[in-house]
MIKE-889293 format. One line per 8 residues: number of its first residue (from 0); their letters; for each residue x, y, z of C-alpha. Coordinates in nm, 4 decimals. Layout:
BEGIN
NUM) A) X,Y,Z | ...
END
This chain:
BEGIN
0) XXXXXXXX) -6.3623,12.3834,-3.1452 | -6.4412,12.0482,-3.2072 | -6.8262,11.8943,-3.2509 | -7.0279,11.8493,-2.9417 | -7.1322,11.4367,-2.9137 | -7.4393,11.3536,-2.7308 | -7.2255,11.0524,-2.6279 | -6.9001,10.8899,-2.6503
8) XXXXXXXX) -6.8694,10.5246,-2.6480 | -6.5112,10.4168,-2.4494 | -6.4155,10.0607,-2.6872 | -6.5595,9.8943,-3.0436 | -6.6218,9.5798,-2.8901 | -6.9452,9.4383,-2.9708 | -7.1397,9.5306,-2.6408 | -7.0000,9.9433,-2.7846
16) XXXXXXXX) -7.0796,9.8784,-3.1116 | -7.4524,9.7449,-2.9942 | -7.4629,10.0445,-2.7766 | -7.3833,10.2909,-3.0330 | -7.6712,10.1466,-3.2354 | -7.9499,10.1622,-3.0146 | -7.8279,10.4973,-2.8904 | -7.7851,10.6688,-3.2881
24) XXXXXXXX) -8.0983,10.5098,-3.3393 | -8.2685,10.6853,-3.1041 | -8.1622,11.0170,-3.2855 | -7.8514,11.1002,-3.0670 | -7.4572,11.1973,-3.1940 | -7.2819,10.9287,-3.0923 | -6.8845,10.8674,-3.1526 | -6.7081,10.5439,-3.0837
32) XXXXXXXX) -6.3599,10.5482,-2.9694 | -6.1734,10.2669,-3.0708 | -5.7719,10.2147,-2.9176 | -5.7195,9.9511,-3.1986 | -5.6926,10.0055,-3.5411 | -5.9948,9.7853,-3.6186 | -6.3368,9.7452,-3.4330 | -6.4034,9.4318,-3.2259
40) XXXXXXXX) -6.2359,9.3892,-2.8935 | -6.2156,9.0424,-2.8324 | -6.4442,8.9243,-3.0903 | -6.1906,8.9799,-3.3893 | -6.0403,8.8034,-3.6943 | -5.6569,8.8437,-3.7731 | -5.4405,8.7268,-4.0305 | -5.1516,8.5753,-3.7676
48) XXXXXXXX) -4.9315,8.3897,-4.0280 | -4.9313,8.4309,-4.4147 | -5.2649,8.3164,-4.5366 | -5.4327,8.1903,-4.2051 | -5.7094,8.3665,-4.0539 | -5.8653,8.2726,-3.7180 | -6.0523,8.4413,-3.4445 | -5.8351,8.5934,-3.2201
56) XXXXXXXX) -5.9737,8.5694,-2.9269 | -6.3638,8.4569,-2.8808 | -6.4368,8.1645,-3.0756 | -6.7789,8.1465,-3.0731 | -7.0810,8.3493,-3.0329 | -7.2661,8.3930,-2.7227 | -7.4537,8.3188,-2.8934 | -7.5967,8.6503,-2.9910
64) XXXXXXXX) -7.9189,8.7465,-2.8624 | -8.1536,8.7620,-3.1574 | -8.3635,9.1026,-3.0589 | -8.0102,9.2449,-3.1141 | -7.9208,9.0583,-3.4356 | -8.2768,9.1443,-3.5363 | -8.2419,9.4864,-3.4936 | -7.9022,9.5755,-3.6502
72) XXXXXXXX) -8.0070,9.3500,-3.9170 | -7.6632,9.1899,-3.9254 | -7.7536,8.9617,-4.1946 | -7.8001,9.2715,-4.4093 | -7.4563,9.3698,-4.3576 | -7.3090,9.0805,-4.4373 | -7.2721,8.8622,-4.1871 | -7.3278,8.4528,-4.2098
80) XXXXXXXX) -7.3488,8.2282,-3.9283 | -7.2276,7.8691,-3.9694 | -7.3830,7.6013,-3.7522 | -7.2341,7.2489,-3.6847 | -7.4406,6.9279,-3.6014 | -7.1579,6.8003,-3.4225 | -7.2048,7.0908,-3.0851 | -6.8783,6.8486,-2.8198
88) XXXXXXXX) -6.6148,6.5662,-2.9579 | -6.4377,6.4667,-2.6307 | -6.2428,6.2236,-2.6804 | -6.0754,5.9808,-2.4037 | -5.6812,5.9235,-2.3340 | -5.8422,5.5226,-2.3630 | -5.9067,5.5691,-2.7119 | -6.3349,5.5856,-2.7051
96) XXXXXXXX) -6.4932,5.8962,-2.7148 | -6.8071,6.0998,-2.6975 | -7.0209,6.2774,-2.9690 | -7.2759,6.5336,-2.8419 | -7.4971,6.6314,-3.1475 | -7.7354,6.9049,-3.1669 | -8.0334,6.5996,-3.2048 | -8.0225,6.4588,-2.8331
104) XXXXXXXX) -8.1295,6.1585,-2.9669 | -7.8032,6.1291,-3.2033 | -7.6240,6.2276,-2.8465 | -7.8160,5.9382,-2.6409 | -7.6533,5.7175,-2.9568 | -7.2926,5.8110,-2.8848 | -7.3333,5.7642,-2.4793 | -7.5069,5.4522,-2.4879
112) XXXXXXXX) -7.1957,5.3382,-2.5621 | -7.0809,5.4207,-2.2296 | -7.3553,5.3793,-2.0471 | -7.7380,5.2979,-2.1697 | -7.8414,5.4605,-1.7740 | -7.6535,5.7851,-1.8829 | -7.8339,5.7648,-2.2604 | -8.1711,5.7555,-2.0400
120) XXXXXXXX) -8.0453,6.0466,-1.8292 | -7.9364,6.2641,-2.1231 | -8.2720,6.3069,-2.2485 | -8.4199,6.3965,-1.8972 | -8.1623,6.6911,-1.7871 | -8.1534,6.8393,-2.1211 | -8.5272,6.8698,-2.1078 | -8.5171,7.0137,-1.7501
128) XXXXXXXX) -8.2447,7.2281,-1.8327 | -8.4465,7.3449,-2.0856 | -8.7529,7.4616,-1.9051 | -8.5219,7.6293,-1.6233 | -8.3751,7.8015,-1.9001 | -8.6526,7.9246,-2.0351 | -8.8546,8.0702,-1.7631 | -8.5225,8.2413,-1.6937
136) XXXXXXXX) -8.5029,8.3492,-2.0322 | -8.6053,8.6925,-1.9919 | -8.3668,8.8022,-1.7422 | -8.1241,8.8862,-2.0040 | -8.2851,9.1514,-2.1165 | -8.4071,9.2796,-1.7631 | -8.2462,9.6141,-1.6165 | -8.1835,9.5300,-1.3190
144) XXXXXXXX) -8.4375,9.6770,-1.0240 | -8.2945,9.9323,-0.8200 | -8.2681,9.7921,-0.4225 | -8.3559,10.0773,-0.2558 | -8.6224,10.1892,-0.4250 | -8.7426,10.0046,-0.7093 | -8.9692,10.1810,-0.9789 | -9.3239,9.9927,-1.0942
152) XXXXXXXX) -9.1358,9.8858,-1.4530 | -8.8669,9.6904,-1.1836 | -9.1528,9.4983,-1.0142 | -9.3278,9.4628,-1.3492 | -9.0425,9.2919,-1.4408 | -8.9451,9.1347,-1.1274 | -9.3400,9.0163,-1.1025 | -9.3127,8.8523,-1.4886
160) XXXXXXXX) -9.0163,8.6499,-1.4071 | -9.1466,8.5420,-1.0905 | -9.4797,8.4751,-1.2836 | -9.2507,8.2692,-1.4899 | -9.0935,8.0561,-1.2568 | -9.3825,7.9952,-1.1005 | -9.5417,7.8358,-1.3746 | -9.1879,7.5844,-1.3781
168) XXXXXXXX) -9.3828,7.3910,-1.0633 | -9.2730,7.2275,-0.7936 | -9.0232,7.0184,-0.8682 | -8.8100,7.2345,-1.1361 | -8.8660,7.5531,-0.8835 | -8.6995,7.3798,-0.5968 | -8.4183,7.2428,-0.8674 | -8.3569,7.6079,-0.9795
176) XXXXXXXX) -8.3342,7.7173,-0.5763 | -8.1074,7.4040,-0.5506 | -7.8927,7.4235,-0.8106 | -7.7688,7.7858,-0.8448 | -7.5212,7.7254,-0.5180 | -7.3819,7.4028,-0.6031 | -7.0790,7.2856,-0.7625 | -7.1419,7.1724,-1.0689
184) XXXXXXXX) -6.9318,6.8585,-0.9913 | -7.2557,6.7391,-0.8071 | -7.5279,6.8871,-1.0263 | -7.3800,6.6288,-1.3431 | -7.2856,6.3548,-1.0571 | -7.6854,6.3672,-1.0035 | -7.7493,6.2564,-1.3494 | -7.4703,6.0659,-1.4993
192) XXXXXXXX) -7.2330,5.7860,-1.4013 | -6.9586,5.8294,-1.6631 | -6.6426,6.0595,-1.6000 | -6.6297,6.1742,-1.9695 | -6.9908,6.2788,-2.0242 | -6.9712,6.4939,-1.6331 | -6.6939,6.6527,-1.7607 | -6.7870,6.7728,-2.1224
200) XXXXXXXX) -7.1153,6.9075,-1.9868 | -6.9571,7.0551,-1.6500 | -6.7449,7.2521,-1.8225 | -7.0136,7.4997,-1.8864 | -6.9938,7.6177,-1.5422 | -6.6127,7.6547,-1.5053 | -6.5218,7.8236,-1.8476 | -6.3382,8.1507,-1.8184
208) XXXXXXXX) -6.4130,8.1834,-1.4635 | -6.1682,8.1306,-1.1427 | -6.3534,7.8358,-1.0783 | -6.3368,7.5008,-1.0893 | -6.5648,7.1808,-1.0588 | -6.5587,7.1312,-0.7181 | -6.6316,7.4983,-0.6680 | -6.9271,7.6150,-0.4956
216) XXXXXXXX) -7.2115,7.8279,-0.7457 | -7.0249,7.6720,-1.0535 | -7.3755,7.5606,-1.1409 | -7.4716,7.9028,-1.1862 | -7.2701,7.9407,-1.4547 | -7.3767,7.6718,-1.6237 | -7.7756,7.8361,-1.5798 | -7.6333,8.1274,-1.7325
224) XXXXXXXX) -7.5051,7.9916,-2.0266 | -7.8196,7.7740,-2.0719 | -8.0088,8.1198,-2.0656 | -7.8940,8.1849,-2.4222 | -7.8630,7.8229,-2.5237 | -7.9792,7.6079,-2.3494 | -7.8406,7.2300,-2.5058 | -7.6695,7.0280,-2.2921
232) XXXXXXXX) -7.3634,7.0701,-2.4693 | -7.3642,7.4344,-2.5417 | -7.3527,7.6501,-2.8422 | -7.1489,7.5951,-3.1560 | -7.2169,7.9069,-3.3734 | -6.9508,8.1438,-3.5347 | -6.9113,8.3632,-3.8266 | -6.7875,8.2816,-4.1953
240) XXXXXXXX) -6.4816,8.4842,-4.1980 | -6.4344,8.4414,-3.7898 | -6.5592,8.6570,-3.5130 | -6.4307,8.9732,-3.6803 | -6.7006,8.9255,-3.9454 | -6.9609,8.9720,-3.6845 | -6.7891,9.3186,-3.5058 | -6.7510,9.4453,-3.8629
248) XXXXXXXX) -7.0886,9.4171,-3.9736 | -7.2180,9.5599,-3.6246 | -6.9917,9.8776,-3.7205 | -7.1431,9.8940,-4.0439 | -7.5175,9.9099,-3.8772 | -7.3972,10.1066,-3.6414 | -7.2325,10.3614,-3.9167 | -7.5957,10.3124,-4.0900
256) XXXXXXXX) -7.7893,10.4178,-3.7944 | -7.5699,10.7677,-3.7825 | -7.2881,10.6699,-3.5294 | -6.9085,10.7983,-3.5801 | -6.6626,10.5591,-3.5406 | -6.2734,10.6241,-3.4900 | -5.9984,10.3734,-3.4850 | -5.6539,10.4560,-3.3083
264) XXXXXXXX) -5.7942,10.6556,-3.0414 | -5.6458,10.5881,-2.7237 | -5.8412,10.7068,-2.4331 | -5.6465,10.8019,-2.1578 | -5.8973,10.9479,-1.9074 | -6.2322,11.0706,-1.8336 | -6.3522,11.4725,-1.7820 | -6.5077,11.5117,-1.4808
272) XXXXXXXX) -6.6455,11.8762,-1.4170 | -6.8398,11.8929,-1.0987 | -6.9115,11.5359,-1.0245 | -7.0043,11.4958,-1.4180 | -6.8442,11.3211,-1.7135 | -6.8336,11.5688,-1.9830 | -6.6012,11.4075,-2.2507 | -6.2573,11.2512,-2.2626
280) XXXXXXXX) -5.8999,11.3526,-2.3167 | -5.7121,11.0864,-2.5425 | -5.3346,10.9858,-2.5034 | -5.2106,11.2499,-2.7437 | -5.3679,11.5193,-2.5316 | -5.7520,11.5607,-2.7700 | -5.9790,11.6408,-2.5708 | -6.3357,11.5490,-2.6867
288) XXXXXXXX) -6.6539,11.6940,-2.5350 | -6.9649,11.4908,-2.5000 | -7.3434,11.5486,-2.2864 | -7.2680,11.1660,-2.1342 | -6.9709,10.9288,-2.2225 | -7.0174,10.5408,-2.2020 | -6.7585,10.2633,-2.1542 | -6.7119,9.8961,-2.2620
296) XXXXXXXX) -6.3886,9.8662,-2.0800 | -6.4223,9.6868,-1.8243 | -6.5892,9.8135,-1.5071 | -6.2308,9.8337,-1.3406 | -6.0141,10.0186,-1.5926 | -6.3297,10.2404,-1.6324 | -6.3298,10.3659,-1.2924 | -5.9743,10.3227,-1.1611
304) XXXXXXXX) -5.7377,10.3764,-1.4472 | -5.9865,10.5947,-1.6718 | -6.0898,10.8056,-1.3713 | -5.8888,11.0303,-1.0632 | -5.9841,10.8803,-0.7697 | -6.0689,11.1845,-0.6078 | -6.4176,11.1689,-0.8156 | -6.5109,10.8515,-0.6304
312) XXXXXXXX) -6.6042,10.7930,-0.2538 | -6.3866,10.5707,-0.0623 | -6.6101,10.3380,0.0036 | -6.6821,10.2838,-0.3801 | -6.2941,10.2650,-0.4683 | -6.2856,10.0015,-0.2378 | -6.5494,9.7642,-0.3378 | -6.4429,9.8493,-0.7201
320) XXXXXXXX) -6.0578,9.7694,-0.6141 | -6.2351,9.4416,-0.4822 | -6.4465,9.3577,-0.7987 | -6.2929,8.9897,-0.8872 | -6.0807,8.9847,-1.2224 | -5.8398,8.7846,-1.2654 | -5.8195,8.5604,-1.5379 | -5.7489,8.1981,-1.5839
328) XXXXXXXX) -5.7423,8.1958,-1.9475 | -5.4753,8.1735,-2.2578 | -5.5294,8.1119,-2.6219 | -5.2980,7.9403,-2.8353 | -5.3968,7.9445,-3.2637 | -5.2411,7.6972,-3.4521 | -5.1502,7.7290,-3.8595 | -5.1678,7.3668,-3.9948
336) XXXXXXXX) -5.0473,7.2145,-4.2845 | -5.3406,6.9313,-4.2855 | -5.6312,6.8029,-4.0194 | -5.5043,6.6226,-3.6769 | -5.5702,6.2538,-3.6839 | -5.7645,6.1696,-3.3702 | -5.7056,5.8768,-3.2595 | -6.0889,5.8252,-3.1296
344) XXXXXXXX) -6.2000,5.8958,-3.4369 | -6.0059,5.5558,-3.5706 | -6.1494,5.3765,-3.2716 | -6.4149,5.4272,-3.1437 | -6.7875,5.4122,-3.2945 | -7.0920,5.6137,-3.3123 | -6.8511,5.9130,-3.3394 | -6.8014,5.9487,-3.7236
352) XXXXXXXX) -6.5359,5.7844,-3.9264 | -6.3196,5.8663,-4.2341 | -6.1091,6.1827,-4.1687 | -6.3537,6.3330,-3.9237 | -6.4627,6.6079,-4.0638 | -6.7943,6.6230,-3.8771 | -6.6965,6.4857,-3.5321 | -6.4299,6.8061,-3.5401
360) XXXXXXXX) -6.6670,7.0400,-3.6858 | -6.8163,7.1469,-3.3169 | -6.5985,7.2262,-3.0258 | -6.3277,6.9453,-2.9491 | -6.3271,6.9105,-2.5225 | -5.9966,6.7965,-2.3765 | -6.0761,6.7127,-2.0434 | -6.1374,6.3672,-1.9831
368) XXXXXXXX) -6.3159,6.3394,-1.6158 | -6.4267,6.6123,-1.3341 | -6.0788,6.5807,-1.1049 | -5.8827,6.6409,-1.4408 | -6.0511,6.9737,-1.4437 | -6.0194,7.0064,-1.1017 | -5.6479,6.9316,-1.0927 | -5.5854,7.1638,-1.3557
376) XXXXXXXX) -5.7917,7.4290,-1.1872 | -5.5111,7.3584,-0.8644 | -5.2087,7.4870,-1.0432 | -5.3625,7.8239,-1.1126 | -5.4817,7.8459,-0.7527 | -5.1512,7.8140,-0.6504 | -4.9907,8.0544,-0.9412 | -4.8866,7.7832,-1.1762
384) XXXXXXXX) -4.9980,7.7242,-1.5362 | -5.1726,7.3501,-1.5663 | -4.9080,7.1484,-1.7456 | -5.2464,6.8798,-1.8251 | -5.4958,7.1773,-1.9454 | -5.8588,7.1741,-1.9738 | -5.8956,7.2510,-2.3412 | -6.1746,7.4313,-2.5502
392) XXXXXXXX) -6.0745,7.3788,-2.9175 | -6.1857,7.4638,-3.2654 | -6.0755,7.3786,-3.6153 | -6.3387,7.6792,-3.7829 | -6.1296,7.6063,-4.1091 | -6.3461,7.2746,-4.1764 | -6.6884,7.4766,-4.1921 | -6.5305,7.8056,-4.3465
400) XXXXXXXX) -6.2244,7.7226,-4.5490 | -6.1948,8.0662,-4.6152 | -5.9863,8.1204,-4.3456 | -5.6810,7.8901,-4.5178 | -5.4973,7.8191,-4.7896 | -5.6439,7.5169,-4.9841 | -5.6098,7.1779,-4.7638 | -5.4682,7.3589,-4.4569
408) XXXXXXXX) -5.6311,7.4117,-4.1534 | -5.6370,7.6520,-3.8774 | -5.7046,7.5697,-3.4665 | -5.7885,7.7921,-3.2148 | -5.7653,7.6508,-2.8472 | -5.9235,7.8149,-2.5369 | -5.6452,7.6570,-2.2468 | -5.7649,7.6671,-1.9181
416) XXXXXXXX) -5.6055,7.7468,-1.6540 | -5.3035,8.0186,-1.6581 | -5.3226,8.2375,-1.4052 | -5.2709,8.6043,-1.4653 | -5.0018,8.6070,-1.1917 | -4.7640,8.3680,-1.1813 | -4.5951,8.2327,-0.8014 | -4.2748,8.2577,-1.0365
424) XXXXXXXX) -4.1300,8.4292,-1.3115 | -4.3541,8.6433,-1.5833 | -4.5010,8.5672,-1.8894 | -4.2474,8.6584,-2.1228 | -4.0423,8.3715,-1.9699 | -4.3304,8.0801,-1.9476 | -4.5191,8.2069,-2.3034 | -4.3061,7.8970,-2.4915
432) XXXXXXXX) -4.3596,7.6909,-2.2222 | -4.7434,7.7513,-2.2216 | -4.7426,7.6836,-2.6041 | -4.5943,7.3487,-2.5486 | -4.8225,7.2352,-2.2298 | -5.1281,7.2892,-2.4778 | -4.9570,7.0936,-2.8091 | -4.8202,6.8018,-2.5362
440) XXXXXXXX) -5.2073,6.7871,-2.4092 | -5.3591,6.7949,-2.7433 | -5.0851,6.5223,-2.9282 | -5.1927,6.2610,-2.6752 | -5.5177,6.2606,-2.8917 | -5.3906,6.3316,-3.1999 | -5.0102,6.2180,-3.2398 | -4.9723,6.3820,-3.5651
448) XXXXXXXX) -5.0555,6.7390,-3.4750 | -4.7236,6.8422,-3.3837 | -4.5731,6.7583,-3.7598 | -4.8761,6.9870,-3.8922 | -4.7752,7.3223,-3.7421 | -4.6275,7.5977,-3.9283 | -4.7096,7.8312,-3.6861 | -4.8144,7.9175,-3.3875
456) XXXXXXXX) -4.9290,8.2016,-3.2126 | -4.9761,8.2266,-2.7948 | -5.1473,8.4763,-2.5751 | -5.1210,8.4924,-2.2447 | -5.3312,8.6807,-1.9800 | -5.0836,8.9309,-1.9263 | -5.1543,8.9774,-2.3130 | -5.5244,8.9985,-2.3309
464) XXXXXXXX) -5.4450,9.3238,-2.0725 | -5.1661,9.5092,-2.2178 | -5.3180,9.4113,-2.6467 | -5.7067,9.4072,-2.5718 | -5.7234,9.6175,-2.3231 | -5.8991,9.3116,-2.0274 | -5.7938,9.4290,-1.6285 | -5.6563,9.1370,-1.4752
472) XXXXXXXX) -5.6652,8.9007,-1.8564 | -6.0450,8.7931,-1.7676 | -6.2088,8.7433,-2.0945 | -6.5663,8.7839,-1.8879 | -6.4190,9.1562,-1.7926 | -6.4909,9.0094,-1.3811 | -6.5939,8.6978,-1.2630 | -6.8997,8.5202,-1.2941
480) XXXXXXXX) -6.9857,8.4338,-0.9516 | -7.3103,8.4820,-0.6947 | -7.1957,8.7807,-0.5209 | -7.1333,8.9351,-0.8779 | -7.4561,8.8526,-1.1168 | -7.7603,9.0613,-1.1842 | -7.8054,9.3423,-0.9313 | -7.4637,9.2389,-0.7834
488) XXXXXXXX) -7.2564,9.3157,-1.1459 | -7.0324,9.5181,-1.1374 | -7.1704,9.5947,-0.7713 | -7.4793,9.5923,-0.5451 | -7.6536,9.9346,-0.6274 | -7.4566,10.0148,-0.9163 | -7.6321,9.7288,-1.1999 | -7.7727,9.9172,-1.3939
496) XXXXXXXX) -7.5224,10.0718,-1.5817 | -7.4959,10.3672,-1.4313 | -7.1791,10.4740,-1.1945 | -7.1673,10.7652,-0.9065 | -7.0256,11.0025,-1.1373 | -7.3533,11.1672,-1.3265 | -7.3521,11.0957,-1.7216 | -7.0907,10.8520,-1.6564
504) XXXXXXXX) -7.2403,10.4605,-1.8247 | -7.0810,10.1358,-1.8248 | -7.2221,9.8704,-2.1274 | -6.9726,9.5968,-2.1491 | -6.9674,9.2651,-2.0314 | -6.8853,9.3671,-1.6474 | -7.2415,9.4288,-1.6527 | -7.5547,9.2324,-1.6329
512) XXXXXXXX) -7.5993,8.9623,-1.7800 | -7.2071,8.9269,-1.7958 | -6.9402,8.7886,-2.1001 | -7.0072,8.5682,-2.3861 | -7.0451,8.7293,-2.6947 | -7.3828,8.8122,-2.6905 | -7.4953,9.1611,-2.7238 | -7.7310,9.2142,-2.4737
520) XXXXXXXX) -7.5041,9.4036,-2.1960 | -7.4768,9.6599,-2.4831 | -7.8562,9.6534,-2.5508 | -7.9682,9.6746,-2.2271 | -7.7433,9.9471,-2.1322 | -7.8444,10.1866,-2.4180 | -8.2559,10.1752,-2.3130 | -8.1244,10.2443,-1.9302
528) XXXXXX) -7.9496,10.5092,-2.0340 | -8.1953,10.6308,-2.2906 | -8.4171,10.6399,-1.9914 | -8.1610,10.8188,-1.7459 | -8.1443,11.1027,-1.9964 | -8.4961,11.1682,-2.0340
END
């Protein structure tokens, strides 16, 4: 009979892989279960043509919340984060574009040539956003309270982020209240005058989600992300050696705290004995016995695909079959024989000059003004793919040219918006199609890119399901909305990472605080459940 785990961990993502950590740190047996032959879930490096490496999926960290980095003591194991000064080149189809450094000042530089009011402005909103962001700071790292009856630690907690919002005063309090609802079309609108500079920053609140500009609580989402960095532009932080280089040296900490780890195990349900999880049974037919089991799938194939229905209330099944995921996202990575010639880089001043290396070093934002984004958010309400795509782009091959052969390149492009299902047709038939909407969008900037491919590699939504193992192709594992943050994720009275079937845990990013590649769904979730089995 096989060995007795104190708990299985469902996925090697990097919320598991934190998880497992905390959890073998504590003392207990923990195995991870890994479908994949590697570790990582979406924040992976793979070799997709002959001598180019790129981050699969993720492109970026979360960026990673440093108690957890701390803790696993990641550097230890290997892992170096690059950091560019450049964080957002967006250029224009007019030929100017915009620079957003990590000094605001250098920023205020680059907009002033668009508008001195909006230079002004900069400097204001990044400094609210800033002390918004950090009284809210803590909530990452919060368990959320039970509602019906919340223990003194909830109100404790509760009380100090109160305590800390409090102390924003007046003004910033009411903008908080004020600015969580809106679109984030307006919240930008309220600050700056020029299309380019709205857009770059507004697309904070509409990336990965089923939103769009114009969409009520966008700004939320845009609060969130400021929670973990909170510049104006965003973060621009990623491993050398790509994403995978991060999930790899979690395992190893992991390994190093006393967890098991096993690749190529395909889960194919939960054991439920008498309303309690009690292991799994793979796809081969292993079964595996465990005191608790934990998942990082996401919160829907967890409980509706991992789990017979008849272990779940009806009123549960139907709020989980209602629990929004459905993605908007594709990636396309490109193999290049040399680095795309931007024609705002030629142009336009203030934004760097020669071949560019530091204006592309950062994220590259193709999206030139708010009804752009808005537009292309349109098609996917309607089940199209956006033939004009907003575009998140890297070229990580300028900071770590590791990843190439010598004077090649790679890019990796986040394309906003593909629906997961399509009014007509399926994936299989519109994957070249979406490959050539996102080259088309990207070659109106930088005419030479097409002659530079050697390869190219697309995934659709429909992929990120059926390869990585994401319900619906949302990278976020549900949507980042109102009715589904904090005590509301994955659903109200189920936050905090427990589920109605006893020793049954969820850690992934379909909990609070939600997706981005930082760590601290996983962390939280091991010191509830640390708690729980006390």
């Amino acid at each position: 009979m096989s060995q007795t785990r104190d708990f299985i961990i469902i996925g090697g993502g990097h919320n598991g892989l934190v998880t497992a950590f905390y959890l073998a740190r504590a003392g207990k047996k923990v195995l991870v279960l890994e479908r994949r032959g590697t570790v990582g879930g979406a924040a992976i490096t793979d070799e997709f043509h002959p001598g180019f490496k790129v981050s699969t999926l993720a492109h970026i960290s979360g960026p990673l919340h440093p108690g957890v980095a701390n803790d696993m003591r990641l550097a230890s194991h290997g892992l170096e984060m690059l950091h560019s000064k450049a964080r957002i080149f967006a250029p224009h189809p007019d030929g100017r574009a915009l620079l957003l450094h990590a000094d605001p000042a250098r920023s205020c530089e680059s907009i002033a040539a668009f508008s001195k009011k909006d230079a002004e402005a900069y400097g204001r909103f990044d400094d609210t956003l800033g002390r918004i962001a950090g009284a809210l700071s803590g909530i990452q790292t919060i368990i959320p309270p039970s509602i019906d009856s919340p223990s003194a630690g909830d109100l404790w907690n509760l009380l100090g982020l109160g305590k800390k919002i409090r102390g924003l005063g007046t003004k910033d309090t009411q903008r908080l209240l004020r600015w969580g609802p809106m679109a984030v079309a307006d919240l930008v609108a309220e600050y700056f005058e020029t299309e380019l500079l709205r857009a770059a920053i507004a697309a904070r609140g509409i990336f990965g989600t089923f939103l769009g500009p114009w969409s009520a609580g966008s700004s939320t989402v845009l609060l969130l992300r400021a929670v973990g960095d909170p510049h104006l532009a965003g973060t621009v932080a990623f491993p050398s050696g790509g994403m995978g280089a991060l999930t790899q040296a979690m395992a190893k900490a992991a390994l190093k705290a006393g967890a098991e780890i096993r690749t190529g195990a395909d889960v194919d349900r939960i054991r439920v004995q008498n309303g309690r999880a009690t292991g799994v049974v793979l796809a081969g037919g292993e079964g595996i016995s465990a005191g608790a089991v934990v998942s990082n799938a996401d919160p829907k194939r967890t409980l509706l695909s991992f789990v017979e229905p008849i272990h779940l209330g009806p009123d549960f099944l139907s709020r989980m079959r209602n629990f929004r995921a459905v993605g908007t996202t594709a990636k396309v990575n490109l193999a290049l024989s040399g680095l795309p010639q931007f024609t705002a880089l030629k142009k336009a001043s203030g934004v760097g000059g020669g071949d560019g290396h530091l204006a592309l070093s950062g994220r590259i934002h193709i999206g030139p003004e708010i009804d752009y984004l808005e537009r292309a958010f349109d098609h996917a309400k309607y089940g199209e793919y956006s033939s004009r795509p907003y575009l998140d782009v890297m070229i990580p091959s300028i900071a770590d040219p590791s990843l190439v052969p010598s004077g090649k390149h790679v890019m990796s492009i986040n394309m906003q918006y593909a629906p997961y299902k399509l009014k007509s047709g399926d994936w299989a038939a519109h994957r070249e199609a979406l490959g050539k909407s996102v080259i088309d969008t990207l070659a109106a900037y930088a005419p030479n890119l097409p002659g530079l491919i050697e390869h190219s590699q697309v995934i659709t939504p429909v992929d990120l399901e059926s390869e990585y193992g994401l319900t619906g192709g949302h990278i976020f594992h549900g949507e980042m909305a109102l009715d589904q943050i904090f005590t509301m994720r994955p659903l109200l009275g189920w936050a905090r990472y427990n589920t109605p079937i006893e020793g049954l845990y969820l850690c992934g990013a379909g909990t609070h605080p939600g997706g981005g590649v930082t760590g601290a769904p996983g962390a939280n979730a091991a010191r509830a459940i640390l708690k729980d089995r006390r």
